[in-house]
N, C-alpha and C positions, 0 to 999 in steps of 0.2 A: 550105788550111784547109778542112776539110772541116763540112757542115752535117749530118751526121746524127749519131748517136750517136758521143760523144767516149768513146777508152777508158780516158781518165783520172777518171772521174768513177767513183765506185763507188756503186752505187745502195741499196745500204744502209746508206752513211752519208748520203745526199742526202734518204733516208727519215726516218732518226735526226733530221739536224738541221732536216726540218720540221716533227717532233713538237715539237722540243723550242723553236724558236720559237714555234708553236700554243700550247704550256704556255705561256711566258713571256708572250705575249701574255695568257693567260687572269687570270695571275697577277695582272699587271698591272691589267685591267679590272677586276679586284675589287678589289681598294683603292684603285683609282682615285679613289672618290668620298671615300674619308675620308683621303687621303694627300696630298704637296705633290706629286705624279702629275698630281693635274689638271689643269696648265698644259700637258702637252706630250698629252695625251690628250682628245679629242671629248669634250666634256660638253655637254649642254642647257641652254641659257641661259633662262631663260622671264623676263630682265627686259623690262619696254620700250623701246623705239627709237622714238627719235623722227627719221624721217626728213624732215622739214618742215625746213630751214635756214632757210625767213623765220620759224620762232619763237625762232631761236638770237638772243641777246643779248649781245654781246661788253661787255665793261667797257674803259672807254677805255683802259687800261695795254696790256690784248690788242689794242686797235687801232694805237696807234700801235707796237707791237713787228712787225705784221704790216704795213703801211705801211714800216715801217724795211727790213724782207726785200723787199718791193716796190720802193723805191726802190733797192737794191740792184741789182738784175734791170735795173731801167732806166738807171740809172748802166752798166753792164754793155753794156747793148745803145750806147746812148746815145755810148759812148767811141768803139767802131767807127764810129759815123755822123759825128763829132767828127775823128775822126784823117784820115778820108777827107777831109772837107772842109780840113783843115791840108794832105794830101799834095799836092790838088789846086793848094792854093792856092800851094803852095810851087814849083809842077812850071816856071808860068813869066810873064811879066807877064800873059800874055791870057788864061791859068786861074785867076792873082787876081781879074781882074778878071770873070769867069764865076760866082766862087764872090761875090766883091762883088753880083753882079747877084742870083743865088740867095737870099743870104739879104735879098735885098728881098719875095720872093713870101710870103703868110703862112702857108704850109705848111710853110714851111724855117725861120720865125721861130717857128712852133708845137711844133714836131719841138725846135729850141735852147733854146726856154723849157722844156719837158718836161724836157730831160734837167739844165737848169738848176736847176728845182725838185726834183726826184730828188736830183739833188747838195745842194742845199738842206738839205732834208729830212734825207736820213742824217744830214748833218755834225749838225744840229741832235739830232738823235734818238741820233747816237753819241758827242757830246759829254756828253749826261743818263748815258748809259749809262759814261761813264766818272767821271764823278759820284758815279753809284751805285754802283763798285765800290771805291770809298773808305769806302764804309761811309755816304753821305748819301743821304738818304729811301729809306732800305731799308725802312718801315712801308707799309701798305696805304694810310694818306692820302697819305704820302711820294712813293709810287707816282703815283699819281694825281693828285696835284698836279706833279707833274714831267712827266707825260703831258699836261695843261692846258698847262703852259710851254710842252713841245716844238710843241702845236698852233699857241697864242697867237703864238709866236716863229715857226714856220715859215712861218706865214700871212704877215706880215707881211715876211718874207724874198722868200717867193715872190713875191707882188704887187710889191714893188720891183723885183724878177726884169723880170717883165712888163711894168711901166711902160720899165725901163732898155731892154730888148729894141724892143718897140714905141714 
């Protein structure tokens, strides 16, 4: 394969069809601004941005929908560090009794409660969410009264969590 001049290219079509990209392109930017063009085309945005995140104010329905994908994530991680300790414990009396010892230290009872409440949590927040797909508290106070439950009830979940753990 050769690097210099290919003889299959003919240089006056190569010419032709940069012109007539250049036009299209031209075409383009001209009605760009008053066409549905402007979505795939550079335009100047001159609104404002507000890039400060501690002024963003989430509404509890956004919180606990994004908590719901969080416990997800941790449930996820959570199952890996779960399974290991089953494998182990399974492997043979003296690795039951190693993983028995393990979950005496509070790092390994912290790490179980974590993924404990994660599981919690979703179950909690994905039971509302199949609630609402029945058609109940589909309204904006609906929303948010269902978002209060899932806290009210989660908490309450968790902390038994915890107590039962420790």
């Amino acid at each position: 394969m050769s690097t210099g001049n290919c003889p299959d290219r003919d240089p006056a079509l190569v010419q032709t069809l940069r012109r007539l990209i250049s036009a299209l392109w031209l075409v383009l930017s001209l009605t760009a601004s008053s066409s549905a063009l402007t979505k795939w085309l550079p335009v100047k945005d001159n609104r404002p941005k507000n890039l400060e995140l501690q002024t963003l104010h989430f509404p509890l329905p956004a919180i606990t929908s994004i908590l719901h994908r969080i416990s997800g994530v941790i449930i996820f991680v959570g199952i890996a560090i779960l399974l290991f300790l089953l494998a182990e414990s399974l492997r043979s009396e003296q690795d039951f009794g190693n993983v028995q010892q393990w979950l005496t230290s509070p790092l390994v009872k912290f790490v179980v409660w974590g993924v404990v409440a994660g599981l919690l949590y979703h179950l909690i927040a994905g039971i509302k969410h199949l609630i609402m797909d029945t058609g109940v508290g589909e309204t904006l106070q609906g929303g948010i009264n269902g978002a209060r439950l899932v806290v009210i009830v989660s908490a309450i979940a968790i902390i038994a969590a915890g107590v039962w753990i420790w």
